[in-house]
N, C-alpha and C positions, 0 to 999 in steps of 0.2 A: 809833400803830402802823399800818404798811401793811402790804398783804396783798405785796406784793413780795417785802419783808424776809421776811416767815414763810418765801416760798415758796422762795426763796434756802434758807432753813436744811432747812429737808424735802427738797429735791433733795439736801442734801449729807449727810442723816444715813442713820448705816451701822443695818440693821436697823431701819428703822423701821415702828409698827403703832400704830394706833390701840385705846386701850383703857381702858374706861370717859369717855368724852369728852376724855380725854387721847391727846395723839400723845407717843409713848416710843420713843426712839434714843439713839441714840452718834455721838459726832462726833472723828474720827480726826484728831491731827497738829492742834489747833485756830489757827487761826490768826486772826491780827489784823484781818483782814476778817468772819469768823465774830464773830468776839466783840465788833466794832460790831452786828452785826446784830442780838446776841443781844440787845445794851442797848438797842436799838430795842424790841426784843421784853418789856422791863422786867416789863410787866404782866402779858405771859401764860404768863412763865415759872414752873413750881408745883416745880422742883426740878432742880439743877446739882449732877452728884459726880464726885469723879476718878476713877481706877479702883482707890483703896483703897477708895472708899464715903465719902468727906470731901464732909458738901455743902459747897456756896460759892453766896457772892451775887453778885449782878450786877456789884457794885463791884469784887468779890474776881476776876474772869473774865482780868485780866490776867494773873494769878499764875499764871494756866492755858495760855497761849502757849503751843503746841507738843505739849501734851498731851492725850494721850485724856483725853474724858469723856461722862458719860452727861446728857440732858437730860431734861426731862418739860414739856411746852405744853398749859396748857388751849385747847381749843379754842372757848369759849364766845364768843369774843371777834372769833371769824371764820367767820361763818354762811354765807361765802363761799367755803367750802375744802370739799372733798367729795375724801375718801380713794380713791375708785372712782363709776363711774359709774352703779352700782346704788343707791347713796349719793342722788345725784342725782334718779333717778326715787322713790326713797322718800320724799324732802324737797319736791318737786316734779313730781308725776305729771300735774297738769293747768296750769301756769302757768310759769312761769321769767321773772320780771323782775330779775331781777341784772346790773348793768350791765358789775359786775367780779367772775370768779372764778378758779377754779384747780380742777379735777381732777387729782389726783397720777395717776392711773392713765389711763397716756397722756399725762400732761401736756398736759394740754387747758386754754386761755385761751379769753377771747373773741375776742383775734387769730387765733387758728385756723380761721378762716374757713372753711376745706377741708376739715376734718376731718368725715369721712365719718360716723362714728356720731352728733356734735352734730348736722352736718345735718337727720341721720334723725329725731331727737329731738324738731329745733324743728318738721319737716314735721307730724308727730306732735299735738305741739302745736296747732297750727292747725285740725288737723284735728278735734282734740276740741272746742277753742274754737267751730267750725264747729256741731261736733252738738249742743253745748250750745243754740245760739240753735233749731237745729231741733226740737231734745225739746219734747215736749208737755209732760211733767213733768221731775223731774229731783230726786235723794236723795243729797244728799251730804253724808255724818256720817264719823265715824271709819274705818269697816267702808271706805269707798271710796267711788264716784261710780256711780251706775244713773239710765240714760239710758231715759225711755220715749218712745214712739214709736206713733202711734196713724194706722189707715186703715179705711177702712168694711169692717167684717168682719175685721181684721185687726192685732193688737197687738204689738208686740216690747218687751222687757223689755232694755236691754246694761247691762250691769259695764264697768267703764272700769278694767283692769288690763292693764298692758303691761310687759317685763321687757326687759334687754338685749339676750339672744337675741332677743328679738320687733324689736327696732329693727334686727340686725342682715339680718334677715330683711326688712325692709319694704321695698315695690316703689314707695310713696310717693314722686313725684317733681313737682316745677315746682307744688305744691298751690295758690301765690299765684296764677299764672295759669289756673288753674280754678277755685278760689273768687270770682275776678272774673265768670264765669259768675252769679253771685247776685247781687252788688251792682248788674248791669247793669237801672235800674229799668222796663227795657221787660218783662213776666212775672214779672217777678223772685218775687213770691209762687209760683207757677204752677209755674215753675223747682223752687224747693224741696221744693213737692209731689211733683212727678216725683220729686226724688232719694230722699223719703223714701218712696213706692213703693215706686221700685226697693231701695231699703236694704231693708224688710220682705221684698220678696220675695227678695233675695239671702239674707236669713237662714231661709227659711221650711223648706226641708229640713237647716237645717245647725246643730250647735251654736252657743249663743249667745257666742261668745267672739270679744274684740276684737282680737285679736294676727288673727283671717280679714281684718279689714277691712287691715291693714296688709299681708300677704300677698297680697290678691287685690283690692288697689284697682285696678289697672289692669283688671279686669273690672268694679268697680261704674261706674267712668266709663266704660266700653264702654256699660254697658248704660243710663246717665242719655243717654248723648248720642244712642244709639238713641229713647230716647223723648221727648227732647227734638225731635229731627230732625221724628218723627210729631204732635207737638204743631204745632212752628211749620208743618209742614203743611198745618195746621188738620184733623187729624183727631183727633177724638174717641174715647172707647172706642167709644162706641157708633156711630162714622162708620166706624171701622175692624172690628166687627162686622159690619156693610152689605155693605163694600165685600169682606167677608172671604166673606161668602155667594154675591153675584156672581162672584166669583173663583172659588169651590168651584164654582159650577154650569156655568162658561166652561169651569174645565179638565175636569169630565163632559162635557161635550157634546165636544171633540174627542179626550179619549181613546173617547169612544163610536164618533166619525166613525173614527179610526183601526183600532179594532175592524173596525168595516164593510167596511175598506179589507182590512189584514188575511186575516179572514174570504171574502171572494169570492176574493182572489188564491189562499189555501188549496186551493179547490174547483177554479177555473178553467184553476189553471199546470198540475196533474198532469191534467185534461181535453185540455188542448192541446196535449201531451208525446202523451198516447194517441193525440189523433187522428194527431198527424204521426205517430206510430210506425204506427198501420193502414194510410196509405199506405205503407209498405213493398212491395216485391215478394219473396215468397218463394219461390213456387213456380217464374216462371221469374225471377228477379231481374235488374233492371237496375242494371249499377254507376254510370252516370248519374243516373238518377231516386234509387235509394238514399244518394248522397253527397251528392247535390243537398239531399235533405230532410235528411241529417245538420248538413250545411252551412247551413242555414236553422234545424235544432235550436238550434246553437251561436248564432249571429245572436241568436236567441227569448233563449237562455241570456243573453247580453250586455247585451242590452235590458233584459232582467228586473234585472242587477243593477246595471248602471250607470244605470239611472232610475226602477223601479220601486221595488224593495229599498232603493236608496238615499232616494228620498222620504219613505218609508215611516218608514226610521231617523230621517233630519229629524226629524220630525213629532213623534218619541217623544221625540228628544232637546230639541226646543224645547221640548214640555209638562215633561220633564221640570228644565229652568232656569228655567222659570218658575216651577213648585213650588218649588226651592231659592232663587228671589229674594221671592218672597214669606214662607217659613216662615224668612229671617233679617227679614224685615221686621216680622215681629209676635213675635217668639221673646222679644221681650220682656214682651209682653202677658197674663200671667198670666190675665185675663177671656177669651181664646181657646185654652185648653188643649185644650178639645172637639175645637175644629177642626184643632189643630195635629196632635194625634192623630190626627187622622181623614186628614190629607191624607196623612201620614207613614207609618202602617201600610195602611190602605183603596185610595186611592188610587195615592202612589207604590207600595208595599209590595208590592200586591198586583196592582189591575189593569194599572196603567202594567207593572208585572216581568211580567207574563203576557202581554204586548204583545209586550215585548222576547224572551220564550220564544217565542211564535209564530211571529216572525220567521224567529228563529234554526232553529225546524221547516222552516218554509216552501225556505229557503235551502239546507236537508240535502235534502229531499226535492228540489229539481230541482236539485241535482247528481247527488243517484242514478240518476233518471230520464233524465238527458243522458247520464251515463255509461252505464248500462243499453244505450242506445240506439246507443251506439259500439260497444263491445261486440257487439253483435248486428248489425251492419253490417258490421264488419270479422270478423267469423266468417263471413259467407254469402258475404262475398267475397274469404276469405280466400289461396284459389289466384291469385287476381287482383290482392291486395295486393302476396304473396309475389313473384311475378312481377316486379313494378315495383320490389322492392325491390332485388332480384335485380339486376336490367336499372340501375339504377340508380348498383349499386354497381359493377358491371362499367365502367360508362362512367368514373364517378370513376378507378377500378384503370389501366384506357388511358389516361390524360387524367395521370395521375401520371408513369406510365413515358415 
């Protein structure tokens, strides 16, 4: 018997269902290529009727040409056939060596190469095969397969259950050319370690369930090759603790310097708005000397913000990329939470954002203060503006006509 012939006759039978290890249908209009196949099938046929209920043998199947009838196949005899593909991961949830099969649902072969959920399946595969070699321990009886996984101060317990939904769901891709990442035997132990970190630590807030790993592998190899990266570095946990303290204390010292910066301009700009405002003349006012200092105001105003305020911003804004290129640098580092925290709310959160409010102070206050000072210059010399406005517009008006 080959699994071709069977698969021949299950494509063609009308109503067909699997039940009690028997496949049970109807085969409509039988014909002379059916009823080869069916002789083929000799052994695993367990009952042939017409549609009075007359059974017939195999021998008797000519006598049937052209006519409906109902069949019944044990299935014992093809451990190769899987009704659906739930079928499948039931009978095979961690291994699949079958060289030749058939899924009716879908009709899925091993020529199917393409087929998008097999794909998913054998990636799957691999990837359990993968965690097997990594488990510390590993319990597998009837109940299922439990993968344990052990780091200093740290245990995960996984169940290896996965459903069709979960395969169709999986972001698993190219897993061959990432598992070569192991076998390469420069670290290769090393390598592993790292991954099974990072596995602990991806599961350490999150239910332990396997269908996350299929869903969010394209984060757990984000975060292996992040620490891979800081490995072949040569940094250590505790090299990148060092360098993490250093760092903390580089970007205090110039969000402090920027503070300073800051601060003096705060005091200084609205100082030097007053003084130029007290050279003013009010009493007998000159429109000269008054625009003159206006004119030298706005200059001050320009300077301030095309070099001073703008440095200033630099300054905030380069501490602050450097905070954002270091806290993706360790974000994986689970032994630097203290720090991560501390840069993220302390630091950025707090004083760096209160940098960037002062600024933004400093900025309102000498434009009110410029403005303020227009204002009251063209008030005192207001008859003398009007005039020229006047005189101005007159010339334009002649100059038209």
């Amino acid at each position: 018997m080959e699994l071709k012939d069977f698969i021949e006759i299950r494509q063609s039978l009308k109503n067909g269902k699997v039940k009690d290890f028997h496949l049970v249908g109807s085969v409509v209009n039988l014909s002379n290529l059916q009823i080869s196949l069916l002789k083929n099938l000799e052994e695993a046929i367990y009952e042939i009727k017409d549609s009075n209920g007359q059974i017939y043998g195999c021998e008797q199947l000519d006598q049937l040409e052209n006519k409906d009838i109902s069949v019944e196949l044990t299935l014992g005899d093809f451990p190769n056939y899987f009704e659906s593909f739930s079928e499948v991961i039931e009978k095979h949830p961690y291994t699949f060596e079958l060289d030749e099969f058939y899924i009716h649902q879908g009709n899925i072969t091993k020529y199917d190469d393409d087929n998008k959920l097999m794909t998913s399946y054998r990636n799957v595969l691999m990837l359990i095969s993968f965690l097997k070699q990594l488990a510390d321990n590993k319990n597998e009886n009837t109940d299922g397969l439990e993968l344990y996984f052990h780091k200093i101060g740290e245990s995960l317990i996984l169940p290896i259950s996965y459903t069709v939904k979960d395969l169709k769901k999986s972001k698993i891709e190219d897993i061959e050319n990432f598992l070569k990442q192991f076998s390469n035997e420069l670290h290769s132990e090393d390598r592993k370690k790292l991954f099974v970190n990072d596995l602990i630590d991806f599961y350490s807030r999150k239910r332990k369930s396997f269908s996350l790993i299929l869903k969010e592998f394209k984060q757990i190899q984000n975060n292996f090759f992040h620490s891979l990266d800081a490995y072949l570095e040569g940094f250590s946990f505790e090299k990148i603790k060092t360098s993490s303290i250093v760092f903390f204390q580089e970007i205090s010292d110039k969000i402090h310097d920027a503070i300073r910066k800051v601060s003096s301009y705060l005091f200084a700009i609205p100082i030097s708005f007053l003084f130029l405002a007290s050279r003013l003349d009010f009493e007998t006012p000159s429109i000269t000397k008054n625009f003159t200092l206006l004119v030298l105001g706005y200059l001050f105003f320009i300077l301030l913000w095309k070099i001073f305020f703008k440095n200033i911003k630099e300054s905030l804004d380069s501490i602050d990329i450097e905070i954002n290129r270091f806290l993706k640098k360790i974000e994986n580092v689970s032994e630097l939470n203290e720090i991560k925290i501390e840069l993220k709310n302390d630091i950025k959160g707090k004083l760096l954002s209160n940098q960037y409010k002062k600024l933004f102070l400093l900025k309102i206050i000498t434009t009110l203060i410029l403005s303020t000072l227009t204002i009251v210059v063209f008030y005192i010399h207001w008859s003398s503006v009007e005039k020229c406005f006047i005189s101005i517009f007159e010339t334009i008006s002649n100059h038209i006509k």
